[in-house]
N, C-alpha and C positions, 0 to 999 in steps of 0.2 A: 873096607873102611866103614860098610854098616854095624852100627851098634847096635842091638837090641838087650832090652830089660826085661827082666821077670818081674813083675809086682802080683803079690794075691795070686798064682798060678794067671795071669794072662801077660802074654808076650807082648811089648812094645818095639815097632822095630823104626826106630826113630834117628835119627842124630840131630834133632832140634830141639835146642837146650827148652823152648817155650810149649812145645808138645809133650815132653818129658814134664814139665810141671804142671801143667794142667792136668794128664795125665792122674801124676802124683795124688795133686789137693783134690780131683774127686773120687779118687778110690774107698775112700771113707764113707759111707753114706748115713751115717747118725754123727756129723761133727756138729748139728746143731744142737746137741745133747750136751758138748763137752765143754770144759771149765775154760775162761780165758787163756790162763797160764797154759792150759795144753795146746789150745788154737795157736797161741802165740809161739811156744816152741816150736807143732807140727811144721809152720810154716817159716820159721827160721832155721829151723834145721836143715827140712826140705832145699828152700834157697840155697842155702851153705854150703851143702854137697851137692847141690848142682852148680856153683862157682866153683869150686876144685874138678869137677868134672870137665868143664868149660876149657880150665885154665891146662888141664893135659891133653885135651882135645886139638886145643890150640897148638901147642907144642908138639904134638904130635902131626900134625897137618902141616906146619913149617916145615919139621925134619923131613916129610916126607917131598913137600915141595923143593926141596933142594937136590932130591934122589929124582922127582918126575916133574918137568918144568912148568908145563902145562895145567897140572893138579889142580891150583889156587884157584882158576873159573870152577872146575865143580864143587869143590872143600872150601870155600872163603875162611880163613879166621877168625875177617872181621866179625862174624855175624856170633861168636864167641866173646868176644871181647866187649859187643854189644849186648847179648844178655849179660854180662856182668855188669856194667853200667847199670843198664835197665833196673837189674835185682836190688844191688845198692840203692836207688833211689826206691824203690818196694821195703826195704827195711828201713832208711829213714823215715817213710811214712806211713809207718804201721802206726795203728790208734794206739797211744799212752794211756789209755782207759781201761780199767776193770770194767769193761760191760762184752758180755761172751756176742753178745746179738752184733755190735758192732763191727768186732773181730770178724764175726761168720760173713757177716755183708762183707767185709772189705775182701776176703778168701772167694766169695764167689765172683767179685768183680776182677781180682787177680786172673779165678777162671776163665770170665771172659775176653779180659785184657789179652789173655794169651791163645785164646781162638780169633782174636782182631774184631770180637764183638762189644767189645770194653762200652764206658760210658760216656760221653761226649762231657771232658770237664767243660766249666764255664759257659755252657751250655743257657740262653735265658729267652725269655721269650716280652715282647710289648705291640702294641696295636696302634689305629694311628692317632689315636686320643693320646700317645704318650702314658698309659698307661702301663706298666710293669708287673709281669708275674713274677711276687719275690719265691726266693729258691731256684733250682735248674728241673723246671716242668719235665724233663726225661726219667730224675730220680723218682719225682713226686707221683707220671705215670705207673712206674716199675712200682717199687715201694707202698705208696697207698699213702704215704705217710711224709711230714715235712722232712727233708732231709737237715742233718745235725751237720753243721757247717762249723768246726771248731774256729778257725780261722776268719771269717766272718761274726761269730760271736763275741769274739777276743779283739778285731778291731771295732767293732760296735760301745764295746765294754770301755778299750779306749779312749773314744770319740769322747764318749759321755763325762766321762772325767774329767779331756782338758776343758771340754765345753763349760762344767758346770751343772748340765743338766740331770 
């Protein structure tokens, strides 16, 4: 039941869908060279056939749990059926933006997402004066820089409408 991959001549001997993409998306090591449009394929593709991979994996680990009854504690499905979730919600929230830097950020938090080092969303920090650091202090450590909050920009934008202001 062990899979293993060839990528670039180095063996991966994996059957976890989120090791296999991590994997994947750092194999590359000049993507902060490349055009949006290619980030944004690389990493839709990549997901894409690792769902179809998922989805026979799956099936494949039922048909065999019906042959060896016990199997399902070492081979779970579920944990198949969850990286497809997971991924679907990674491709609804790819940035809509032509900016390649943004894409790259979002690919290496994908990276870390799937080593379980991801970033803490919502994340905020205030003191006892009631004071508040706007943005999520974790990005602004990492980064160096205010993190681009589309969603926040767009309900600020808004605000200021019905307000008036």
């Amino acid at each position: 039941m062990q899979t293993h991959f060839q990528l670039n001549g180095t063996r991966l001997h994996s059957s976890d869908p989120k090791e296999i993409l991590a994997t994947c998306l750092s194999a590359f090591p000049n993507i902060n060279y490349w055009s949006y449009d290619a980030l944004f394929q690389y990493l839709k593709g990549t997901i894409e056939n690792l769902q179809v991979y998922c989805d026979a994996k799956e099936k494949e680990v039922i048909e065999l749990s019906k042959k060896v009854p016990n199997i399902i504690g070492v081979y779970n499905p579920k944990r198949y059926r969850y990286f497809v979730t997971w991924s679907n919600k990674l491709l609804r929230n790819m940035p809509e933006y032509d900016d390649a830097n943004l894409m790259c950020r979002y690919i290496y938090n994908v990276i870390l997402a799937c080593e379980g080092l991801g970033l803490l969303p919502g994340y905020g920090m205030a003191n006892k004066h009631g004071d508040r650091v706007k943005g999520n202090p974790e990005v602004k450590s990492i980064y160096g820089i205010e993190p681009f909050d589309h969603y926040y920009t767009r309900k600020m934008k808004d605000r200021k409408s019905v307000n008036g202001i």
